[in-house]
Every structure is written in C-alpha cells, then in structure tokens.
PQR file of N, CA, C, O and H, with PARSE charges and radii, in Angstrom:
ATOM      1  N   UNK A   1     -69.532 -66.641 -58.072 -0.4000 1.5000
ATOM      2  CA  UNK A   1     -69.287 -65.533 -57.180 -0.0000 2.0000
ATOM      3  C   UNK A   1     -70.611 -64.980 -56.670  0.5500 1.7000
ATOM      4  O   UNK A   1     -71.460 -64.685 -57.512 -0.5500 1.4000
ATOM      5  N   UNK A   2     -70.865 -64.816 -55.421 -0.4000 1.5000
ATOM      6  CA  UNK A   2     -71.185 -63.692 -54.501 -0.0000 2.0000
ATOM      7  C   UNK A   2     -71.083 -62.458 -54.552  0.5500 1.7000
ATOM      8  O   UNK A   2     -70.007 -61.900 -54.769 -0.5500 1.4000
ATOM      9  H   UNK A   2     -70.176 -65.055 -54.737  0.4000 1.0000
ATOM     10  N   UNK A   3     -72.454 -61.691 -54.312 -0.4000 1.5000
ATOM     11  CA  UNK A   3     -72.369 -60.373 -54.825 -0.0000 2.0000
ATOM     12  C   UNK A   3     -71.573 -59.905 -53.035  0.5500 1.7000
ATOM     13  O   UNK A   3     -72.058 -60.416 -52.026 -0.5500 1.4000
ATOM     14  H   UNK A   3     -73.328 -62.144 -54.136  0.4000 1.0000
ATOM     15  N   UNK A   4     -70.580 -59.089 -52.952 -0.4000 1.5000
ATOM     16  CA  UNK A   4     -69.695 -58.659 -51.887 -0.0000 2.0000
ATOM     17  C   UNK A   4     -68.706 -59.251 -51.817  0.5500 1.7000
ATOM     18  O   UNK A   4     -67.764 -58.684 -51.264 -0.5500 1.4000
ATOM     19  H   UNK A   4     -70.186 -58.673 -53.771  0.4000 1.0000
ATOM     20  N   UNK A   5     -68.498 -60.757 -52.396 -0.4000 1.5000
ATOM     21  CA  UNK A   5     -67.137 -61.753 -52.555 -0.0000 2.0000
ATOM     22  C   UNK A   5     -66.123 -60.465 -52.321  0.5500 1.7000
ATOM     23  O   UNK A   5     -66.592 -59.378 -52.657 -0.5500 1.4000
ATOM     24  H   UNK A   5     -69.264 -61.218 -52.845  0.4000 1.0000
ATOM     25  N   UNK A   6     -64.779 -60.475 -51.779 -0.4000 1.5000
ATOM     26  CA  UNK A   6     -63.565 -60.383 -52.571 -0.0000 2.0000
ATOM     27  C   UNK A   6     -63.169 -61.147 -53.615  0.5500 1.7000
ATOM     28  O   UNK A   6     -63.765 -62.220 -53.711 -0.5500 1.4000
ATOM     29  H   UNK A   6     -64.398 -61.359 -51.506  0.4000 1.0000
ATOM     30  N   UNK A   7     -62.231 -60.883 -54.532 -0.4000 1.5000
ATOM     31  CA  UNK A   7     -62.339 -61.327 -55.576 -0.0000 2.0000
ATOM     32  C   UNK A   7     -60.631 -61.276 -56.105  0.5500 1.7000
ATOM     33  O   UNK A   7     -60.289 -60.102 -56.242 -0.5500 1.4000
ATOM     34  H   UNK A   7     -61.747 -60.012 -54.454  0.4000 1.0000
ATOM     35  N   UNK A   8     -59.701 -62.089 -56.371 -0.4000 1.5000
ATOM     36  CA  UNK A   8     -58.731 -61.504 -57.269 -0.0000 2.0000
ATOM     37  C   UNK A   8     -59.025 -61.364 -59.272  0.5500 1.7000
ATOM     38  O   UNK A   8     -59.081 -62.337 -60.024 -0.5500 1.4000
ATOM     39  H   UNK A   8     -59.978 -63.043 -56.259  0.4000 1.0000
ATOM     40  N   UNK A   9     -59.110 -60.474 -59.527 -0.4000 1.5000
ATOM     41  CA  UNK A   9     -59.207 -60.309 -60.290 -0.0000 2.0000
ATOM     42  C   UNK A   9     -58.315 -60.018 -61.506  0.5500 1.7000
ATOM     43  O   UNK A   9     -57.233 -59.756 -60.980 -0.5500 1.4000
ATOM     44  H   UNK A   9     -59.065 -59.684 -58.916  0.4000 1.0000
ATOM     45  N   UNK A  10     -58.179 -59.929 -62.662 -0.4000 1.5000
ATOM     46  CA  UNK A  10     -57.244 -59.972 -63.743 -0.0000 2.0000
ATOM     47  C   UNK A  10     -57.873 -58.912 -64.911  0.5500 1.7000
ATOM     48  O   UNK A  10     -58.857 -59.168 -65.605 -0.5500 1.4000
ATOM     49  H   UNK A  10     -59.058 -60.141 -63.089  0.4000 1.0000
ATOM     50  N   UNK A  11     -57.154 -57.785 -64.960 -0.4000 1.5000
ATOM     51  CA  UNK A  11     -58.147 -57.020 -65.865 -0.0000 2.0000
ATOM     52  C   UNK A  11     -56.488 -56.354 -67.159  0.5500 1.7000
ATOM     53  O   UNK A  11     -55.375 -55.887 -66.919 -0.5500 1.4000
ATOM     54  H   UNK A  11     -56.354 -57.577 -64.396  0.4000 1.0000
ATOM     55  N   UNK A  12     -57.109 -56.630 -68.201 -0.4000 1.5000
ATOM     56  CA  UNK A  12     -55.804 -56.275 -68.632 -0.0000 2.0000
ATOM     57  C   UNK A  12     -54.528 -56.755 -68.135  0.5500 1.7000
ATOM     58  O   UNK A  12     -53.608 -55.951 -67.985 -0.5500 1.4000
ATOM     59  H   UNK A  12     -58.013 -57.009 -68.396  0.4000 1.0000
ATOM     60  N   UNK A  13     -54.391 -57.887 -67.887 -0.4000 1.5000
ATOM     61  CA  UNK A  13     -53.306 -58.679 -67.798 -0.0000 2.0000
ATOM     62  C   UNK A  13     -52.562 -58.044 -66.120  0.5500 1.7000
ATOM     63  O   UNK A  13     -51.596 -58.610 -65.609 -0.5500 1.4000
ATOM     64  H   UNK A  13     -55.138 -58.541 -68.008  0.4000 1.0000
ATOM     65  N   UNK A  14     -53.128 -57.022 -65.594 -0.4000 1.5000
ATOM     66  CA  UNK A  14     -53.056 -56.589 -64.083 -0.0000 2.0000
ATOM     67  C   UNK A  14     -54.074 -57.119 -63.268  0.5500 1.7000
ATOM     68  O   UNK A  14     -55.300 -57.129 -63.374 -0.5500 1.4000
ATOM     69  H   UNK A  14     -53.912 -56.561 -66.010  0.4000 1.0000
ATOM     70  N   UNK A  15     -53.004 -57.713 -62.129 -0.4000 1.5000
ATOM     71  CA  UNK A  15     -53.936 -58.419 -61.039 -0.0000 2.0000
ATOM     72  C   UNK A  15     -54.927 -57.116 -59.789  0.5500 1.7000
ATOM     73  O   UNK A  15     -54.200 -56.146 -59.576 -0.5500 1.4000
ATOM     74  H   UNK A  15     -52.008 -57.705 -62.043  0.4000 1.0000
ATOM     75  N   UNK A  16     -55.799 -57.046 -59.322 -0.4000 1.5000
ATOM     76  CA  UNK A  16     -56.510 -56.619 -58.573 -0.0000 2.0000
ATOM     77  C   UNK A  16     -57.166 -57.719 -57.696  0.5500 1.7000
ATOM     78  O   UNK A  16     -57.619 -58.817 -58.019 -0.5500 1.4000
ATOM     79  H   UNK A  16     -56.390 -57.833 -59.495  0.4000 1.0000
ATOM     80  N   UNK A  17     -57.061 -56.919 -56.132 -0.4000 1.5000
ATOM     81  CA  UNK A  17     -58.026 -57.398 -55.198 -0.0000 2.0000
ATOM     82  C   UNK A  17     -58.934 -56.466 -55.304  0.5500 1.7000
ATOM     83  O   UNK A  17     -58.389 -55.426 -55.671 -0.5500 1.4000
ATOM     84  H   UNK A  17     -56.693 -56.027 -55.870  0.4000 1.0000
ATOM     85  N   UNK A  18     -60.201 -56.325 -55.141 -0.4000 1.5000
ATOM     86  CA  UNK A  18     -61.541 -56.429 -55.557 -0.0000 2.0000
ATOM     87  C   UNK A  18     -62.479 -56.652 -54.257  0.5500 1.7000
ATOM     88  O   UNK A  18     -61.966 -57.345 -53.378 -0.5500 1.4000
ATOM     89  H   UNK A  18     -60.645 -57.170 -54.843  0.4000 1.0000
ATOM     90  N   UNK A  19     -64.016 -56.074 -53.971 -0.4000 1.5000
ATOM     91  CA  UNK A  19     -65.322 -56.561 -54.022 -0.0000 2.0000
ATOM     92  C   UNK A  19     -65.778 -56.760 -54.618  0.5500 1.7000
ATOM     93  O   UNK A  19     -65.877 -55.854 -55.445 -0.5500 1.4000
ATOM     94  H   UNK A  19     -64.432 -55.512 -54.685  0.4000 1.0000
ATOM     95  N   UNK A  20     -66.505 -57.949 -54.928 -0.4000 1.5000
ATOM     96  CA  UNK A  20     -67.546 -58.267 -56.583 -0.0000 2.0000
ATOM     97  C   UNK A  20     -68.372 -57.808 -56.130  0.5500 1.7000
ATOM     98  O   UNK A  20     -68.543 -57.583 -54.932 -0.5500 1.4000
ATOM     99  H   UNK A  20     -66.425 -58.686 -54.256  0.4000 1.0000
ATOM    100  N   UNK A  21     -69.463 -57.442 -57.550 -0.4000 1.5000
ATOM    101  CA  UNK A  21     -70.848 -57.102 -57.233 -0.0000 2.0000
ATOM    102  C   UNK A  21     -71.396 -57.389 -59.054  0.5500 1.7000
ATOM    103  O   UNK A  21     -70.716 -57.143 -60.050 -0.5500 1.4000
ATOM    104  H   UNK A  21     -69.323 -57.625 -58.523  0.4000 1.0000
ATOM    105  N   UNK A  22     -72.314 -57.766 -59.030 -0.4000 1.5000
ATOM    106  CA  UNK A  22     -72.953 -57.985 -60.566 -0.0000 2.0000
ATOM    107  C   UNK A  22     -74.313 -57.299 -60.367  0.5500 1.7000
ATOM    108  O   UNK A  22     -75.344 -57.326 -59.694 -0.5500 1.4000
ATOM    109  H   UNK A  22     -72.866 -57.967 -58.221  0.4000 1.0000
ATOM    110  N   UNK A  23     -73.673 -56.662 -61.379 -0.4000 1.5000
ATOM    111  CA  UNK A  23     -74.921 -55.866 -61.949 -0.0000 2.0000
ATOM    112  C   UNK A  23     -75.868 -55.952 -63.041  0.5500 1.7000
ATOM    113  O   UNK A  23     -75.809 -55.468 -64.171 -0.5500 1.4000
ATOM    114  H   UNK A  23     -72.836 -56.640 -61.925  0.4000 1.0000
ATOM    115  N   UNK A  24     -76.901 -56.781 -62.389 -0.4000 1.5000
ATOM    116  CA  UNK A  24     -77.627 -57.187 -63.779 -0.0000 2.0000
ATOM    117  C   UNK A  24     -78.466 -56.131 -64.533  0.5500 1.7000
ATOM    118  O   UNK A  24     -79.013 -56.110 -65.636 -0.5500 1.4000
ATOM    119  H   UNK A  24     -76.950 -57.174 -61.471  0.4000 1.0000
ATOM    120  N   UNK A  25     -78.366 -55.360 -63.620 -0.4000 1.5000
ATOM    121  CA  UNK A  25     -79.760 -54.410 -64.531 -0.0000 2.0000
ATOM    122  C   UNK A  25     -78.869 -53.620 -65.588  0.5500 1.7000
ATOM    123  O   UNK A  25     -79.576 -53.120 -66.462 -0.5500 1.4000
ATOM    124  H   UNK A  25     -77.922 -55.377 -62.724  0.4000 1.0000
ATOM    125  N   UNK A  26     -77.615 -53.392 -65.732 -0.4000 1.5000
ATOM    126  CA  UNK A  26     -76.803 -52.733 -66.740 -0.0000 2.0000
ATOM    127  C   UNK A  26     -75.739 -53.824 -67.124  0.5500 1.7000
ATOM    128  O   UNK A  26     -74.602 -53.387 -67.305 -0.5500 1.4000
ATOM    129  H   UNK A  26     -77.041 -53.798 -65.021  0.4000 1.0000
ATOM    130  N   UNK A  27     -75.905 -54.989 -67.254 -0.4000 1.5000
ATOM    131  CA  UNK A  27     -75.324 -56.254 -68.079 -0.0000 2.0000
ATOM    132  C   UNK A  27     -73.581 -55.994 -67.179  0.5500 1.7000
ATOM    133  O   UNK A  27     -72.623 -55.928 -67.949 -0.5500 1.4000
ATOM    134  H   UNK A  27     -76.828 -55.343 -67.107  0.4000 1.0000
ATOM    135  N   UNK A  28     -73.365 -55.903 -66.100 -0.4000 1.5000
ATOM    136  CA  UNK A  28     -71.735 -55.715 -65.684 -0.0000 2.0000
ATOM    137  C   UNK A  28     -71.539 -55.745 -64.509  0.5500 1.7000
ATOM    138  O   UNK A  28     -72.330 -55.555 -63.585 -0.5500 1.4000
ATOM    139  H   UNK A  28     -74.143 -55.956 -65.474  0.4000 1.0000
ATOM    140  N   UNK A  29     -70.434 -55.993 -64.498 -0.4000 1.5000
ATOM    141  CA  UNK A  29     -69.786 -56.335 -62.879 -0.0000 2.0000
ATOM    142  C   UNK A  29     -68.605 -54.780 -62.585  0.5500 1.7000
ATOM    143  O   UNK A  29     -67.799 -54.128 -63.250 -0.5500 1.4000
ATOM    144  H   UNK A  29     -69.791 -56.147 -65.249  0.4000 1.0000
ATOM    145  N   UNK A  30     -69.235 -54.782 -60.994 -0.4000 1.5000
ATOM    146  CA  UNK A  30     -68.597 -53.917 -60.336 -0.0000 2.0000
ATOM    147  C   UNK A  30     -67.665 -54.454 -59.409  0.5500 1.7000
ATOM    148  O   UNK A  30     -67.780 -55.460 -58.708 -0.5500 1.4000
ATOM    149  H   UNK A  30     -69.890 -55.311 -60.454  0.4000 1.0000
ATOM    150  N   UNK A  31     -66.351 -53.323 -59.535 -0.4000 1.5000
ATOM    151  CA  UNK A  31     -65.336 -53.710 -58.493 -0.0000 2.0000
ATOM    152  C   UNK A  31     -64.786 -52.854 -57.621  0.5500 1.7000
ATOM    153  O   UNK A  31     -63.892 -52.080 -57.964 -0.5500 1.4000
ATOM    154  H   UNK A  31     -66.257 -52.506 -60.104  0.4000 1.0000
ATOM    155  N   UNK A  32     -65.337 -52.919 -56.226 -0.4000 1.5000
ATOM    156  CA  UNK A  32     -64.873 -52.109 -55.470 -0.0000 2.0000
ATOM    157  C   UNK A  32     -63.637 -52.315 -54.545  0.5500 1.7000
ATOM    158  O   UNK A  32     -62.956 -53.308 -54.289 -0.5500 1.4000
ATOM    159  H   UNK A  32     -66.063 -53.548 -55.947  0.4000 1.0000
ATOM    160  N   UNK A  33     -63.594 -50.980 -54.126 -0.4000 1.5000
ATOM    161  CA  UNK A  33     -61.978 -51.299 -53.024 -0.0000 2.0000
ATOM    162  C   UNK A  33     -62.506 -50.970 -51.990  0.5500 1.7000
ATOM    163  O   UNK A  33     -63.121 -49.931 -51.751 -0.5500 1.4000
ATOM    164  H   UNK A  33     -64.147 -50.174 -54.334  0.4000 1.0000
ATOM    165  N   UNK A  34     -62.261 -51.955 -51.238 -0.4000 1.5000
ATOM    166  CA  UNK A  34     -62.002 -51.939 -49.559 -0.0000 2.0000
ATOM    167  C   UNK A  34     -60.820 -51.261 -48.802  0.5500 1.7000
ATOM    168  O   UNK A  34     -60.539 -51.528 -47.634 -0.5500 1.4000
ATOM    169  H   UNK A  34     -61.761 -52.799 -51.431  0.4000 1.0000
ATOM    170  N   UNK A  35     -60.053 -50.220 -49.695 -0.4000 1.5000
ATOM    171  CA  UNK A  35     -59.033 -49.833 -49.108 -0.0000 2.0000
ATOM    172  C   UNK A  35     -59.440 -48.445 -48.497  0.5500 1.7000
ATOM    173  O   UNK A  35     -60.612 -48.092 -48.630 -0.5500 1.4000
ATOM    174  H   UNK A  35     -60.282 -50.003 -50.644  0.4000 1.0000
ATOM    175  N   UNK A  36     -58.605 -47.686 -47.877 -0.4000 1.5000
ATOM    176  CA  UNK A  36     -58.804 -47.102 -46.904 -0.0000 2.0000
ATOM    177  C   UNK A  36     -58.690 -45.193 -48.196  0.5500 1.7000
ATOM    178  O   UNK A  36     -58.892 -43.988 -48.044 -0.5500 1.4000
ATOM    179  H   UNK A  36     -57.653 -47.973 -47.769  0.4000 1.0000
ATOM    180  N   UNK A  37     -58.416 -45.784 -48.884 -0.4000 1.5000
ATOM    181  CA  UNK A  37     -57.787 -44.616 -50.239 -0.0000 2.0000
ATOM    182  C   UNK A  37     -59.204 -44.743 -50.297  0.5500 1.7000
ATOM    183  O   UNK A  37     -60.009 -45.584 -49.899 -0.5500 1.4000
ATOM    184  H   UNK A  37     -58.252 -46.763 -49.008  0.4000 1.0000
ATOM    185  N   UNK A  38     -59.292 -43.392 -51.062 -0.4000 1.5000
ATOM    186  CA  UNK A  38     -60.410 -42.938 -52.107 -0.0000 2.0000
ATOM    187  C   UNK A  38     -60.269 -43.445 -53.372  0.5500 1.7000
ATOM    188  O   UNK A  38     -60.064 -42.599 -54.242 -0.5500 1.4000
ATOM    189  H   UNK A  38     -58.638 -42.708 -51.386  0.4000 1.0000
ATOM    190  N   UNK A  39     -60.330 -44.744 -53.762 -0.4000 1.5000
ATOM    191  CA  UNK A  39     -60.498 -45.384 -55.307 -0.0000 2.0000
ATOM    192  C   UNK A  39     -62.297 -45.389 -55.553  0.5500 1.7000
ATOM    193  O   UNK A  39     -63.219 -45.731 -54.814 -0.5500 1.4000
ATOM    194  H   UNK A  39     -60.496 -45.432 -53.055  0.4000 1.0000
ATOM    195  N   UNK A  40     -62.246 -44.743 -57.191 -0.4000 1.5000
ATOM    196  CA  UNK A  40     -63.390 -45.067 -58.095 -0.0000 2.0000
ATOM    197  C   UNK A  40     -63.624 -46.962 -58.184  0.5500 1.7000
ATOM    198  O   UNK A  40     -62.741 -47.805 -58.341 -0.5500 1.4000
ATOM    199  H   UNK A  40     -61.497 -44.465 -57.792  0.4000 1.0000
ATOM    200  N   UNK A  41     -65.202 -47.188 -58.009 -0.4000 1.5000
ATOM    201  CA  UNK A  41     -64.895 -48.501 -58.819 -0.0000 2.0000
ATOM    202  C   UNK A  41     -64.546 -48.158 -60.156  0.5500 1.7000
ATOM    203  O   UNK A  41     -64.490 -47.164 -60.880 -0.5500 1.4000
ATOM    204  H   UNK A  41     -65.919 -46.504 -57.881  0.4000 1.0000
ATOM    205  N   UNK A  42     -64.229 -49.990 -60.207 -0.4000 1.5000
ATOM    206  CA  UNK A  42     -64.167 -50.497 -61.916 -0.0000 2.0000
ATOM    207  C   UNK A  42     -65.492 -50.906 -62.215  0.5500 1.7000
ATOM    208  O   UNK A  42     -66.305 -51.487 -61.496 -0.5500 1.4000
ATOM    209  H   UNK A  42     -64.275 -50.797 -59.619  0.4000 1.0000
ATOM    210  N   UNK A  43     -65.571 -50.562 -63.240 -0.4000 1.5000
ATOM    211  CA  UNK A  43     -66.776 -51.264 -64.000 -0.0000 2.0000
ATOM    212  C   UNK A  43     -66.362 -51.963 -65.226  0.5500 1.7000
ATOM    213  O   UNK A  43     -65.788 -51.313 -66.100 -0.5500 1.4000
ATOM    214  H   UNK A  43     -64.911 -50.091 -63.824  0.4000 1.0000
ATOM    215  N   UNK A  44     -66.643 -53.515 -65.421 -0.4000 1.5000
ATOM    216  CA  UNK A  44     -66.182 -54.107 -66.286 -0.0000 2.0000
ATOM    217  C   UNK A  44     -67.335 -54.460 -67.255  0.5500 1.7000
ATOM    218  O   UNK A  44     -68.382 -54.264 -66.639 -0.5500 1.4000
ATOM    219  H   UNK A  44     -67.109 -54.043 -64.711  0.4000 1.0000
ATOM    220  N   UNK A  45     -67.545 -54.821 -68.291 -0.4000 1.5000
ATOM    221  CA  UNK A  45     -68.809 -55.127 -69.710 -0.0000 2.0000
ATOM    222  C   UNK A  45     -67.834 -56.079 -70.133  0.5500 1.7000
ATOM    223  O   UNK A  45     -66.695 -56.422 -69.812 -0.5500 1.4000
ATOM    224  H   UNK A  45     -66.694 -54.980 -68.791  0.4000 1.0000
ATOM    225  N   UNK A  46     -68.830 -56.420 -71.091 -0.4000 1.5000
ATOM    226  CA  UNK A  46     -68.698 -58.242 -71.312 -0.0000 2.0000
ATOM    227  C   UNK A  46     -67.634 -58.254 -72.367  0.5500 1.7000
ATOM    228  O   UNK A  46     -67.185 -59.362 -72.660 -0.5500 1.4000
ATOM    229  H   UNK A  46     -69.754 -56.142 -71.351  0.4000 1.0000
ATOM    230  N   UNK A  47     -67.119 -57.115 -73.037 -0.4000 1.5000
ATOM    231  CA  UNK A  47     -65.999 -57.314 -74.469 -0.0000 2.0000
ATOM    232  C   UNK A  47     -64.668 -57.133 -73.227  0.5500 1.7000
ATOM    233  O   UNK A  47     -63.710 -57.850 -73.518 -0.5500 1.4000
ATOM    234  H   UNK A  47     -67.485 -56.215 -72.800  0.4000 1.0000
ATOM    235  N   UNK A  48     -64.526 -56.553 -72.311 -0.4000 1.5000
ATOM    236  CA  UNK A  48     -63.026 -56.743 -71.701 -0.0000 2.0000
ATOM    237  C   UNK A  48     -62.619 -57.383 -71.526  0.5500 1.7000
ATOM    238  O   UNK A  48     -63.225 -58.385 -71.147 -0.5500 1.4000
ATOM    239  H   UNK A  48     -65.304 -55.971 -72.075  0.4000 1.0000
ATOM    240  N   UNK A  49     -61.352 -57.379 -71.634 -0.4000 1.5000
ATOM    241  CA  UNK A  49     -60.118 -58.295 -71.418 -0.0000 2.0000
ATOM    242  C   UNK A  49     -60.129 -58.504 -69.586  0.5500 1.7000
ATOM    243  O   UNK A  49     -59.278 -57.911 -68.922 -0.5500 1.4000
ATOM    244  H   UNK A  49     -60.859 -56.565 -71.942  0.4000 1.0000
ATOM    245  N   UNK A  50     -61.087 -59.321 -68.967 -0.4000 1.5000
ATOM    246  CA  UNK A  50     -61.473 -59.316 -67.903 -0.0000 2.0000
ATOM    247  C   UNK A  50     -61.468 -61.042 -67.105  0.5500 1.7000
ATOM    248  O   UNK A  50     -62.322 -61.776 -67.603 -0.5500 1.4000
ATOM    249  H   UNK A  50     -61.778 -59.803 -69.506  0.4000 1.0000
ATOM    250  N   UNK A  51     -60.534 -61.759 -65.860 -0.4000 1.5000
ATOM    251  CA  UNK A  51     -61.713 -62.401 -65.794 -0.0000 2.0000
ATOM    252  C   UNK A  51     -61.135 -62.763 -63.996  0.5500 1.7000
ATOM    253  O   UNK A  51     -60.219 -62.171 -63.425 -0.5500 1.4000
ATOM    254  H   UNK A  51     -59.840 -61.162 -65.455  0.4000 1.0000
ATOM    255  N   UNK A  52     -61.925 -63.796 -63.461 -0.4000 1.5000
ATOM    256  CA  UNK A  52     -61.898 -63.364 -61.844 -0.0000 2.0000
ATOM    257  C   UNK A  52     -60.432 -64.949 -62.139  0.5500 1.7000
ATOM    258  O   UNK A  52     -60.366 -65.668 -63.136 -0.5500 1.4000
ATOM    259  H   UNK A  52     -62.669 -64.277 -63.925  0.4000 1.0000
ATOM    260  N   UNK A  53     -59.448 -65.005 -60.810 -0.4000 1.5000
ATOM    261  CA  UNK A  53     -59.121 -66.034 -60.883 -0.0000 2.0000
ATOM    262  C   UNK A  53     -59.051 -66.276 -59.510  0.5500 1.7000
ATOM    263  O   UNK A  53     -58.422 -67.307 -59.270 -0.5500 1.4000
ATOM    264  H   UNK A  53     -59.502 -64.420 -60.000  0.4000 1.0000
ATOM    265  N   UNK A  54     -59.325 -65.898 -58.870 -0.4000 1.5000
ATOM    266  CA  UNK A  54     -59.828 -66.535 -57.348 -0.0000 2.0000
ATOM    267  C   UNK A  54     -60.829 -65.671 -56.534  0.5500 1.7000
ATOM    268  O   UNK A  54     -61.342 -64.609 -56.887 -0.5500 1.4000
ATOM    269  H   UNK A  54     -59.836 -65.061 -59.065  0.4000 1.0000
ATOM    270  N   UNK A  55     -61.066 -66.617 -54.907 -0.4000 1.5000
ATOM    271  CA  UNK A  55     -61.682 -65.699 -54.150 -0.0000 2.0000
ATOM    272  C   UNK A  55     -60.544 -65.592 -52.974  0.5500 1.7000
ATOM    273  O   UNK A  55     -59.522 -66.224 -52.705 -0.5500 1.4000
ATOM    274  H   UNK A  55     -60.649 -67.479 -54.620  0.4000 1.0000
ATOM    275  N   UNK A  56     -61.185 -64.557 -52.452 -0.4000 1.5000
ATOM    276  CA  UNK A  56     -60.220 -64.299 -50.701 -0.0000 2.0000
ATOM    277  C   UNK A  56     -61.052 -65.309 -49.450  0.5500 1.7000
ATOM    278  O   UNK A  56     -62.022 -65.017 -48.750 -0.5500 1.4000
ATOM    279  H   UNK A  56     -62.015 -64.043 -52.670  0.4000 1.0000
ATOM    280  N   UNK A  57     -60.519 -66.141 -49.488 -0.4000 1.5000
ATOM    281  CA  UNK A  57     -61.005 -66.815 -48.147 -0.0000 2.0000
ATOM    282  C   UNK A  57     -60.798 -66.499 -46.618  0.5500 1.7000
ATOM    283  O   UNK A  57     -61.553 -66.791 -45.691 -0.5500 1.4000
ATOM    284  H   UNK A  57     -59.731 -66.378 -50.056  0.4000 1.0000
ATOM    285  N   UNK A  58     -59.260 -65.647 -46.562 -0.4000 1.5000
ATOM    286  CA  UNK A  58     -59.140 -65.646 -45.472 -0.0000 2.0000
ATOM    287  C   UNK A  58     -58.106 -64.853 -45.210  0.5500 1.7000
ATOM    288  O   UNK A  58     -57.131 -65.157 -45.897 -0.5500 1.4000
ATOM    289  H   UNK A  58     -58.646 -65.409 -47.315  0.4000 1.0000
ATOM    290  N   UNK A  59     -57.903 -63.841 -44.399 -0.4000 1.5000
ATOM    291  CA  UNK A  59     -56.602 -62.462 -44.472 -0.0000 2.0000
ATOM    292  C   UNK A  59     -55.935 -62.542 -42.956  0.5500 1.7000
ATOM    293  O   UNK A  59     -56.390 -62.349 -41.829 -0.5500 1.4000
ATOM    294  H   UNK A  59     -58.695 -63.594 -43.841  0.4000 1.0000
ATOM    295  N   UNK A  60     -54.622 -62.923 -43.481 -0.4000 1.5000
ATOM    296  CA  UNK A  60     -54.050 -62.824 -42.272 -0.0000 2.0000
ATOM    297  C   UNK A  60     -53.090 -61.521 -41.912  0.5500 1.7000
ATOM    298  O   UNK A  60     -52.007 -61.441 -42.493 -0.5500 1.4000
ATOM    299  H   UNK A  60     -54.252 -63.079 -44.397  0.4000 1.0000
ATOM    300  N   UNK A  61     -53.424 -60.639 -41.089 -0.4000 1.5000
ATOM    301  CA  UNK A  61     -53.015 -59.272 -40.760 -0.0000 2.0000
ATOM    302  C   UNK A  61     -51.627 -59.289 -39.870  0.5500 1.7000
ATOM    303  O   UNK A  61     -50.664 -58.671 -40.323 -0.5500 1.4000
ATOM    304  H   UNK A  61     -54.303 -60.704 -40.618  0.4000 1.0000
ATOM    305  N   UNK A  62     -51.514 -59.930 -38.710 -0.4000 1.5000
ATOM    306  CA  UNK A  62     -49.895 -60.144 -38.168 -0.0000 2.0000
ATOM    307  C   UNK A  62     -49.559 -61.732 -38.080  0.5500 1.7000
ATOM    308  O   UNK A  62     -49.874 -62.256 -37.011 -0.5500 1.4000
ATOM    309  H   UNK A  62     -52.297 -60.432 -38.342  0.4000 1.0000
ATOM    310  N   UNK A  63     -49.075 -62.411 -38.877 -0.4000 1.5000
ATOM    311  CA  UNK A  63     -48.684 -63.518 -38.952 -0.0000 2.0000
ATOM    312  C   UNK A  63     -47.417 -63.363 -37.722  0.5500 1.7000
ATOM    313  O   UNK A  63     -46.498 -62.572 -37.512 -0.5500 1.4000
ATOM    314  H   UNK A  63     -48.820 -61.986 -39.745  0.4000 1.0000
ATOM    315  N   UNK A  64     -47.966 -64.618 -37.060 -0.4000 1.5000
ATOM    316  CA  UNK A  64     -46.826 -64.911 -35.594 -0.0000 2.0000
ATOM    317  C   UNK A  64     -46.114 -66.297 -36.104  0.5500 1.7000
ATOM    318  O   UNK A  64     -46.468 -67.456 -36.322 -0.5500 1.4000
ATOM    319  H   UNK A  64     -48.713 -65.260 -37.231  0.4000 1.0000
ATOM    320  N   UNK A  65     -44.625 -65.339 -36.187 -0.4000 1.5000
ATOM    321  CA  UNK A  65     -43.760 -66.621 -36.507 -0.0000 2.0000
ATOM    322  C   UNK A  65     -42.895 -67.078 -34.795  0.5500 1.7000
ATOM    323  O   UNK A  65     -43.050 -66.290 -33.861 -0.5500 1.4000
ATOM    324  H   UNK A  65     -44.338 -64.398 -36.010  0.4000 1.0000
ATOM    325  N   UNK A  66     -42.450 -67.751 -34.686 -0.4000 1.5000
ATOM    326  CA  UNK A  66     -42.059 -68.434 -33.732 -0.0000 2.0000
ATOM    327  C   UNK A  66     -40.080 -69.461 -34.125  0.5500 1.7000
ATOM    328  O   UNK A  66     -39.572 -70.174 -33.259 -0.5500 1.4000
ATOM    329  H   UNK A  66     -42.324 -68.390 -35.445  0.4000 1.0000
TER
END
C-alpha cells in the first residue's frame, strides 16, 4: 500500500472503506474518511485485530444500464 491508497479494510471483523496512510514515526497506520461527514480517523497499532483486504481501483458513481 500507498500512503493516500483507498483501502478496504477489516478492523474487528467490520469492513471499512478507508484512506491509508502509515505512519512510521509512531509505529501505525492511519485511516481516513473521504466522506463528506465529520469522521475522526482510525488509528490502528500493531496488536489489533486489523488487516487491509483490498484496494479501490475504481468508483463508479451513475452506472448506465441500458
């Protein structure tokens, strides 16, 4: 991963979409929201029940069916 990736993520057995960001200078990865809400990041450390299982490649906003 890419620090800015989207990210799906798995934290506690709940899925999240995500910005990654790793933070090396305090050993952890940050997860931000791109949503339009006022969400806190997450901050995850290395004992959580944490782990990424994909990236976002590509968002489709009005899918045209035909």
């Amino acid at each position: 991963m890419r620090n800015g990736d989207i990210v799906l993520s798995i934290i506690d057995g709940m899925a999240n979409i995500k910005r990654f960001f790793l933070d090396k200078a305090n050993n952890q990865v940050v997860l931000v929201s791109d949503s339009t809400k006022e969400f806190p990041p997450i901050y995850i450390h290395e004992d959580d029940d944490f782990m990424i299982n994909g990236k976002v490649v590509q968002v489709i906003k009005k899918p045209k069916f035909k």
